[in-house]
C-alpha positions, 0 to 999 in steps of 0.5 A: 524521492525526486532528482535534483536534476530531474523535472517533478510533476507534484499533485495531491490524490488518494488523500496524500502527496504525490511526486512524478520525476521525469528527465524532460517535463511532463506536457499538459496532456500527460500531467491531465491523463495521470490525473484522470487515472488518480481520480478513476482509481479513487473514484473506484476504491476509496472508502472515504468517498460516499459515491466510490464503487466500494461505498456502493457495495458496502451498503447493499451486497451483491455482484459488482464489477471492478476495473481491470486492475481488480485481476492483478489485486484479488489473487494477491490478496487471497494469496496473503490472506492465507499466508498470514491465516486471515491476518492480512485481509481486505475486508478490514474497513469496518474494522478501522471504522470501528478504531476511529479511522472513518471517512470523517476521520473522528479518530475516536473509537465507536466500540471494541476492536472488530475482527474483520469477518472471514473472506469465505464467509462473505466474498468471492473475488474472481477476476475483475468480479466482486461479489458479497453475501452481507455487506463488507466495506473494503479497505485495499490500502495495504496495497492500493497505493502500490497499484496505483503507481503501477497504474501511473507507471503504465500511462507513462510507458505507454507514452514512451516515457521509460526513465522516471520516479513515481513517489507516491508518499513513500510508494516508490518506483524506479525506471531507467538506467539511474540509481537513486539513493533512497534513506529508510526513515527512523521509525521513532525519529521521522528526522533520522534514517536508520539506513539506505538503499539504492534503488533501480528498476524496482519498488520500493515500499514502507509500512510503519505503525508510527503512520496514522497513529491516533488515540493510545496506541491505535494505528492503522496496521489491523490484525483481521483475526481480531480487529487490533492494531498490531505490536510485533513490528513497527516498520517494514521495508519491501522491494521487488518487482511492481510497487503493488507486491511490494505495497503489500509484502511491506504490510504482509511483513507485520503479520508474517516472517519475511522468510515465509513469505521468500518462499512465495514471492521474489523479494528482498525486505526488512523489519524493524520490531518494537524491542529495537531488533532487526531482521532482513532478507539476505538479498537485502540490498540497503545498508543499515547505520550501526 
């Protein structure tokens, strides 16, 4: 959510739009450095794009290497892959090929839901290595967005650049001393907010089943155990240190109670369920409108 007495640097990467804030504007150099980085991570994991490293591994197993912040990317994965017992997974691409969400973006199901296969089945994720046994397609949406506005985060810190607002549609990271009030969007009515919350030096990140919704009832939030979108939750909330964790703890939060995943990670959240109820940390720092 850009400041109304801030500079925006706005462009478009990973197939969605993007908005940096900045108190000073942003020179030539650096605008042309973010997006060089967009493309590099796009250019890496996309699995839209035929000539991605992802694509690549997806048509012939083996071992392949990754960019540094593969490190950062695995132990996350792993570590909700086992909190969520398979649930969250990045080996769900083929799965949402199967529901329509392809590269070609056909939105028509070519066959019964796919459960993802099992990681240790097929994957060895170690540092910035990848290896597969059969080819897999991965999908690390859950939390790619997350990452790369972290990656973004750093290019500018590495300029000096310490106060600014990174909205990766929604994706959002704070830095600086300013507070900015950020509304949580009514699943059912994008046109209405449920709630609010101030946000200062952390991420902000949402999932919700209304977001790339296609078909009757099929959206992009999969169950990796069965290949089904899921029906439980219908919109999460996660704040916390690094817009990757809280990228990923926003899905994790559709497969799993917030309060098991407190016991493993610092941070606040909040679920909203198909039936209308609500659940939060008690840390949560949003207020909700009754």
């Amino acid at each position: 959510m850009p400041r109304a007495d801030w500079e925006d640097f706005a462009f478009e990467g990973i197939g969605t739009h993007w908005e940096i804030s900045t108190p000073l504007p942003l020179g030539v150099p650096m605008r042309k450095r973010l997006l060089s980085r967009v493309e590099k991570f796009d250019a890496d994991w996309s699995r839209f794009r035929a000539d991605s490293r992802v694509s690549i591994m997806a048509r012939e197993p083996g071992r392949y290497g990754f960019p540094e912040e593969a490190e950062r990317l695995g132990p996350l994965y792993r570590t909700l892959y086992g909190l969520t017992d398979g649930a969250m997974t990045p080996l769900i691409g083929a799965s949402l090929e199967r529901l329509g969400y392809d590269a070609g973006y056909s939105l028509t199901p070519s066959g019964s839901p796919l459960p993802a296969p099992r990681w240790n089945g097929v994957l060895e994720w170690a540092g910035t290595t990848i290896t597969t046994t059969s080819p897999v397609l991965l999908d690390i949406g859950a939390a790619g967005k997350g990452l790369l506005v972290d990656l973004l985060a750093d290019e500018l810190g590495a300029e000096g650049i310490d106060s600014f607002v990174i909205d990766g549609s929604g994706d959002l990271l704070a830095r600086g001393p300013r507070s900015t009030q950020v509304a949580l969007e009514h699943p059912y009515n994008p046109a209405q907010a449920i709630g609010i919350v101030p946000l200062a030096g952390r991420a902000l990140c949402a999932s919700a089943s209304n977001r790339r919704a296609w078909g009757d009832g099929l959206h992009h939030v999969l169950d990796g155990t069965t290949g089904q979108p899921v029906r439980t939750a219908v919109a999460t909330w996660a704040l916390a240190d690094s817009a990757m964790l809280a990228d990923a703890l926003a899905t994790a939060l559709f497969f799993a109670p917030g309060a098991r995943l407190e016991q493993e990670f610092n941070f606040s959240w909040l679920t909203v369920f198909s039936d209308g109820s609500a659940a939060h940390s008690a840390e949560f720092e949003g207020r909700l409108f009754t």
